[in-house]
VOTOR-779399 format. One line per field, with one value per residue (C-alpha): residue in one letter; chain; x, y, z. Coordinates in nm, 2 decimals, padded with zeros to 4 digits. Layout:
# VOTOR-779399
rest	[A, ...]
kette	[A, ...]
u	[X, ...]
v	[Y, ...]
w	[Z, ...]
This chain:
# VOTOR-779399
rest	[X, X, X, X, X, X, X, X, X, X, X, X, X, X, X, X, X, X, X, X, X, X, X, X, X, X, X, X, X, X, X, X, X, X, X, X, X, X, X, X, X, X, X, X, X, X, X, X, X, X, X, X, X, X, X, X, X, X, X, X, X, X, X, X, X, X, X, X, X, X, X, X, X, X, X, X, X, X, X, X, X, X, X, X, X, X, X, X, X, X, X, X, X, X, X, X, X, X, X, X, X, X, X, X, X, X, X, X, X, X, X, X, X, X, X, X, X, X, X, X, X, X, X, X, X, X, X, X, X, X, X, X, X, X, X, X, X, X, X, X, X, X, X, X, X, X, X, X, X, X, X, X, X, X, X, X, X, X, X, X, X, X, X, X, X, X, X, X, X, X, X, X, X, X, X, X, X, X, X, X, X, X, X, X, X, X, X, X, X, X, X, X, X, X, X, X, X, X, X, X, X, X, X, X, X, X, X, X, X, X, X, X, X, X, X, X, X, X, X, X, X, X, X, X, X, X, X, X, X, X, X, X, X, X, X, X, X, X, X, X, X, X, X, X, X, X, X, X, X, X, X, X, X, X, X, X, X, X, X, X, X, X, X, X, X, X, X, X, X, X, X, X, X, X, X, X, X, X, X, X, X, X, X, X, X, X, X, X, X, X, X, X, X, X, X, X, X, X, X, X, X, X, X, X, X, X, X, X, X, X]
kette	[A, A, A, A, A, A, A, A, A, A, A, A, A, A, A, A, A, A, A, A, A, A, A, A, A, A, A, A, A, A, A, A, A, A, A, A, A, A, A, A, A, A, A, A, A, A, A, A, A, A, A, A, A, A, A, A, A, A, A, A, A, A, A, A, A, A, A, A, A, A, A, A, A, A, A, A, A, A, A, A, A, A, A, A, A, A, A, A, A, A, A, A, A, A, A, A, A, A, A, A, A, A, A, A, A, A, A, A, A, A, A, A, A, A, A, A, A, A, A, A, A, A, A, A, A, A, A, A, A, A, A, A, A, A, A, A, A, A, A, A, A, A, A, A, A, A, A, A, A, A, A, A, A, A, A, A, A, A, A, A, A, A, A, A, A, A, A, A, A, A, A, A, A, A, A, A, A, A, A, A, A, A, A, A, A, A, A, A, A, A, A, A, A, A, A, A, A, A, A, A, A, A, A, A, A, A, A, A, A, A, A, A, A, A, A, A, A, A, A, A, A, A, A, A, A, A, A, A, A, A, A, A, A, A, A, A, A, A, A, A, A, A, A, A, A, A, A, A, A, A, A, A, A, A, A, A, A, A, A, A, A, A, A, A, A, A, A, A, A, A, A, A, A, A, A, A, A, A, A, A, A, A, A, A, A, A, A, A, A, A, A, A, A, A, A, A, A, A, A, A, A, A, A, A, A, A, A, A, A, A]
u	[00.04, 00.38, 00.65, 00.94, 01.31, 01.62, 01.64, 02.00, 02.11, 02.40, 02.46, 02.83, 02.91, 02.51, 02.35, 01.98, 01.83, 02.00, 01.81, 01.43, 01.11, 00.79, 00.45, 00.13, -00.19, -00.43, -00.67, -00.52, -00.42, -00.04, 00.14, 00.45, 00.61, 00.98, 01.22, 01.42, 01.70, 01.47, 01.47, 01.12, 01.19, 01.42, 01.18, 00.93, 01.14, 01.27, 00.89, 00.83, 01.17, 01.32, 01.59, 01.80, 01.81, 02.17, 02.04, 01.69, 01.36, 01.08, 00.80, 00.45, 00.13, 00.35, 00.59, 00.92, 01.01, 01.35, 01.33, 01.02, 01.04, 00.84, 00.50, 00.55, 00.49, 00.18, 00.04, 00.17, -00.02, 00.26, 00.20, 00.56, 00.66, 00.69, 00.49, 00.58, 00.41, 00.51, 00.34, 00.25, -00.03, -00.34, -00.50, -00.64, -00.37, -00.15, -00.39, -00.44, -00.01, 00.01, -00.28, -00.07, 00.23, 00.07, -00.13, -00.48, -00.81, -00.84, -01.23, -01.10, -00.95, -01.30, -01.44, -01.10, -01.07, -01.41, -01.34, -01.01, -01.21, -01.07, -01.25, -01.41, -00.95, -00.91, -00.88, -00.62, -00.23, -00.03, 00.20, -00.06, -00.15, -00.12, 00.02, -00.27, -00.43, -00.12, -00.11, -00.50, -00.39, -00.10, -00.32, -00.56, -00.22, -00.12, -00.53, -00.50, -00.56, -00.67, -00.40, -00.40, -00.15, -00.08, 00.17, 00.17, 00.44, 00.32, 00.01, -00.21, 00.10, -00.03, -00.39, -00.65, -00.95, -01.19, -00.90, -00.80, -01.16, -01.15, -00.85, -00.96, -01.30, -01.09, -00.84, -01.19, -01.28, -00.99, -00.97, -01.30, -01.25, -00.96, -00.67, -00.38, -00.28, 00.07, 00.16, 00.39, 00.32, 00.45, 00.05, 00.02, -00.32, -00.46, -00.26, -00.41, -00.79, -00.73, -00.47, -00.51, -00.19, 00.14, 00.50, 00.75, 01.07, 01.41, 01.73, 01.64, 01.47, 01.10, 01.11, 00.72, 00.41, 00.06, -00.29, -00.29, -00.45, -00.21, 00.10, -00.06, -00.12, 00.22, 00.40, 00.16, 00.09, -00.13, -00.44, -00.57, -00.85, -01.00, -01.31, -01.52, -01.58, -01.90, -01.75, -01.92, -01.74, -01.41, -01.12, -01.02, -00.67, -00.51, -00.28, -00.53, -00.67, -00.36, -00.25, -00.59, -00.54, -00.20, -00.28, -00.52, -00.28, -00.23, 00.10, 00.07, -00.23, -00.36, -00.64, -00.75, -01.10, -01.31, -01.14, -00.91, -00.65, -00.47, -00.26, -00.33, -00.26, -00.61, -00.62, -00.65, -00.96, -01.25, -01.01, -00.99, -01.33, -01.43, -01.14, -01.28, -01.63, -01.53, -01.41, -01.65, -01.58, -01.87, -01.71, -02.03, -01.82, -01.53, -01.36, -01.10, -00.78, -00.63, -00.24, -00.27, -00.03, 00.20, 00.24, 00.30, 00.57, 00.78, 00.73, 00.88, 01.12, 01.27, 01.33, 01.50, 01.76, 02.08, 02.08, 02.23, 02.14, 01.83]
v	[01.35, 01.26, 01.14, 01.05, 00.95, 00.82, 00.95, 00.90, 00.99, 00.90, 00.91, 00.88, 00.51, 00.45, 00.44, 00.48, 00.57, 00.39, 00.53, 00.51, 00.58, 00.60, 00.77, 00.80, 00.87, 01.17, 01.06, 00.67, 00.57, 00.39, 00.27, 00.19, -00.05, -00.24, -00.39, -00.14, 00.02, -00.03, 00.34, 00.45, 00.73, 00.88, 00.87, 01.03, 01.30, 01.39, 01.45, 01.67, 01.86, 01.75, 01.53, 01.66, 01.40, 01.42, 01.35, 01.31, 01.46, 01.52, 01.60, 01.73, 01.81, 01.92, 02.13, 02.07, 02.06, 02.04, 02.40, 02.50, 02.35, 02.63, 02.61, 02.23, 02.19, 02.41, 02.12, 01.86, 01.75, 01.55, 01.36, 01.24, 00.96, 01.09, 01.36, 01.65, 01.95, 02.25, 02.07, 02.37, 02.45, 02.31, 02.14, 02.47, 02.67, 02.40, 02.41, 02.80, 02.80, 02.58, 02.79, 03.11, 02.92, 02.77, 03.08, 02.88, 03.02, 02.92, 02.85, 02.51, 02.46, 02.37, 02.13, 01.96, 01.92, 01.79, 01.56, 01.39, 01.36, 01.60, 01.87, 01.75, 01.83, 02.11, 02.29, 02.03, 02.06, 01.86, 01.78, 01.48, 01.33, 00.99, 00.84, 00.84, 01.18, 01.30, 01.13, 01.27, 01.59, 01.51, 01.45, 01.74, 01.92, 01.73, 01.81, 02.19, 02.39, 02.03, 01.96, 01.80, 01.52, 01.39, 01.18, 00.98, 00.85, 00.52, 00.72, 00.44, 00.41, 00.44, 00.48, 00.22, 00.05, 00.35, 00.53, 00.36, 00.34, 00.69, 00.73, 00.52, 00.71, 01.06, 00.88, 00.76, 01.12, 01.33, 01.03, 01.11, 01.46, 01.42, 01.41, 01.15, 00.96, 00.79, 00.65, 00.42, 00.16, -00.15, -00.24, -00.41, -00.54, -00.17, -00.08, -00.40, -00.26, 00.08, 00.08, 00.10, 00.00, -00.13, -00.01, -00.25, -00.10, -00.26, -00.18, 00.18, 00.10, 00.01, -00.34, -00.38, -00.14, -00.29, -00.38, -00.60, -00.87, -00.85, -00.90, -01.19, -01.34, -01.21, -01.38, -01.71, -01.72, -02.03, -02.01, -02.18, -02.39, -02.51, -02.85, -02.98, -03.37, -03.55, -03.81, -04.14, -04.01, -03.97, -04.22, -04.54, -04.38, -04.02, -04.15, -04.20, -03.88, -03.66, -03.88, -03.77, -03.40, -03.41, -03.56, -03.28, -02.99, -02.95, -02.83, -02.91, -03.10, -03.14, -03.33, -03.37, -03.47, -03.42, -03.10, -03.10, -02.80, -02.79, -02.49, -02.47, -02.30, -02.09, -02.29, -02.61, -02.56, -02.67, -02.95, -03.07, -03.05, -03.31, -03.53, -03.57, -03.64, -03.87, -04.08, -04.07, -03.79, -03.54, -03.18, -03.03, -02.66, -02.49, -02.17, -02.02, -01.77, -01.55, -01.45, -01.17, -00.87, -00.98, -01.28, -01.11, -00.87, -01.16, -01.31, -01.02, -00.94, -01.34, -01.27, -00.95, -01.09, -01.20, -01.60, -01.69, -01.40, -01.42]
w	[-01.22, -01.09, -01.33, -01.22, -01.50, -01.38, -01.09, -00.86, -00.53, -00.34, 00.05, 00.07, -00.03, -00.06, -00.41, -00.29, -00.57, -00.92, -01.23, -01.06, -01.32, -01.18, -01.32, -01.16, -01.31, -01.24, -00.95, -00.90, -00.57, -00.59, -00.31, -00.26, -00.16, -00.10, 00.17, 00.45, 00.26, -00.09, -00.21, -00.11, 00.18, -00.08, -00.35, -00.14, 00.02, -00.36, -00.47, -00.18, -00.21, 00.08, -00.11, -00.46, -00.65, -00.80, -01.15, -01.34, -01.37, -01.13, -01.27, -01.11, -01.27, -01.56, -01.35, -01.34, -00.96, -00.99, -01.20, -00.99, -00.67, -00.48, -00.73, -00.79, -00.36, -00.38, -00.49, -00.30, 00.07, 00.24, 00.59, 00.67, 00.88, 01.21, 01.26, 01.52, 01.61, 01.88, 02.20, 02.37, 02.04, 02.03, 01.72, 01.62, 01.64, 01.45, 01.14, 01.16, 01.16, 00.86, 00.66, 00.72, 00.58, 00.29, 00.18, 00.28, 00.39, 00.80, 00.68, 00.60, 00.98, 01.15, 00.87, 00.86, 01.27, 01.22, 00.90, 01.11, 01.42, 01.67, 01.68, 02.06, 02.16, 01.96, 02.25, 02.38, 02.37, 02.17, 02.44, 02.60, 02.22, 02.13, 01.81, 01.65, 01.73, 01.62, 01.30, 01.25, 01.30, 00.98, 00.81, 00.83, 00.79, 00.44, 00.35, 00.35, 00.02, -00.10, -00.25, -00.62, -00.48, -00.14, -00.03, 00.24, 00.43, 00.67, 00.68, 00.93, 01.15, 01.54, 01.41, 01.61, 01.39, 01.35, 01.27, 01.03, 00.86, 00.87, 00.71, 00.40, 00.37, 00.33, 00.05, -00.13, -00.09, -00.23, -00.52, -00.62, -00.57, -00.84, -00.65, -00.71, -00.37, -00.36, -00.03, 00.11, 00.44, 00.60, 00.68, 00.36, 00.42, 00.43, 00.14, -00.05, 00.01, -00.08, -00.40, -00.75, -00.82, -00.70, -00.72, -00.59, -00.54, -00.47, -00.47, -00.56, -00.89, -00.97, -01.05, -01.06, -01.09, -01.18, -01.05, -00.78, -01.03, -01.31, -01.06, -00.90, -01.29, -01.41, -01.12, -01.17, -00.79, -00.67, -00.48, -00.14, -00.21, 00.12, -00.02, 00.25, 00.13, 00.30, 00.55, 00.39, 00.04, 00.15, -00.03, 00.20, 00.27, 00.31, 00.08, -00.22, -00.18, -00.17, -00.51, -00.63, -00.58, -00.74, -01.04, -01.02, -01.03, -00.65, -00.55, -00.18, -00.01, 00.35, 00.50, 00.81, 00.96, 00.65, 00.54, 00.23, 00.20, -00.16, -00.31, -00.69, -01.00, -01.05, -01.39, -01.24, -00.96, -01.16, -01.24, -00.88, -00.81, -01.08, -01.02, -00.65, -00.73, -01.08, -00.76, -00.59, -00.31, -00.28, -00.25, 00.05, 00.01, -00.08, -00.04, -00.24, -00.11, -00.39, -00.33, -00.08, -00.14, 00.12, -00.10, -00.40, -00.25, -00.07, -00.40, -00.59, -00.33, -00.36, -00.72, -00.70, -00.44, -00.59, -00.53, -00.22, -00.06, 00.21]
């Protein structure tokens, strides 16, 4: 759907974006992700036509927005950042202004108030919104014309729980209804439920894009491993039993009061569980914690910075 090659922009001294490839494929939900100062708002605001890129291609649904920048954003829904409306419009009048500018039937502009959850303020100014019911209302905006990609900028900033729930039923929605989602957030446990893949970028390049799973094998990150031992079965000392787990693989090992905490190579669990009990310490439970995404970005992020740097 999106296909972005070598892409560069400058800001005076500021190289923001240095040779950036991206591709998305039709109907996949990507986000993306990267430090302050990584790249992304420029990446964004290029697909949407807000930014000229000083060189490379953007392409869209095989358009050529840099050539056809006016037909290539008929098909983009975009919820930026901060969102702002004219305070003195209601709801209502907001959608029925962005129809009109985007050539959409207003027959979408009740279903829409409805599918956001505002349609019981429609009536109500902008002026006395929240965060939230204003970010709603972006994103009944972005959803007009249904729009083969959206792009979504920070799109659960400001929104409280239901909100939020909401928000990830109308992506499942527009995903199955074909449309390609790329968004970018800071709340990267909502981004971790919700995304088919992951762009990581840095530095204004891509320097990782794949499932969730495949980064955390690529990037061989360890898993928590939380074994509940029967009292009567536990080792004499703490001592012995940490030597026990490391022999076992562990990395790092904690226990306290019955309950043992290792961090392991996945590779090794079954390994740990039989070296207890060969001794004699019978595992009552355990639980296992893959890498979260905020592990694997910090992780990716550590090995993009130049050494020395923090």
């Amino acid at each position: 759907m999106i296909s972005l090659s070598n892409l560069k922009k400058e800001f005076g001294s500021v190289n923001a974006l240095r040779g950036l490839d991206l591709e998305t494929r039709p109907g996949e939900v990507l986000a993306l992700l990267g430090p302050n100062g990584a790249g992304k708002s420029t990446t964004i605001k290029s697909i949407v036509g807000l930014v000229h890129p000083d060189s490379g291609t953007i392409t869209i649904d095989g358009l050529d927005a840099t050539r056809e920048p006016r037909r290539a954003r008929k098909l983009i829904g975009y919820l930026p950042q901060r969102v702002h409306f004219y305070e003195n419009l209601n709801p209502r009048e907001v959608l029925a202004f962005f129809a009109k500018l985007r050539k959409t039937s207003p027959s979408q502009i009740e279903p829409l108030l409805r599918k956001v959850g505002l349609q019981d303020v429609a009536e109500r100014r902008t002026a006395g919104f929240s965060g939230g019911m204003l970010q709603r209302l972006g994103l009944a905006v972005a959803l007009l014309g249904d729009p083969k990609l959206l792009v979504l900028d920070e799109p659960t900033a400001g929104l409280d729980p239901e909100g939020s729930k909401l928000f990830k039923g109308i992506i499942r929605e527009r995903q199955a209804a074909g449309s390609t989602i790329l968004l970018s957030s800071h709340f990267l446990g909502e981004v971790e439920s919700i995304s088919d893949r992951i762009a990581v970028c840095h530095q204004g390049r891509i320097v990782a894009l794949d499932t969730l799973d495949a980064l955390r094998e690529s990037l061989a990150m360890p898993t928590r491993m939380t074994l509940r031992l029967a009292r009567e079965t536990v080792p004499p000392s703490n001592l012995s039993l940490e030597r026990l787990s490391l022999d076992a693989g562990a990395q790092h090992v904690e226990f306290h009061d019955g309950i043992l905490k290792v961090v392991i190579d996945d590779r090794h669990k079954a390994a740990m569980v039989r070296t207890l009990e060969a001794q004699g310490a019978r595992v009552e439970d355990f639980r296992t914690e893959e890498a979260t995404l905020e592990d694997i970005f910090m992780a990716i992020v550590a090995r993009e910075r130049p050494a020395g740097k923090e």
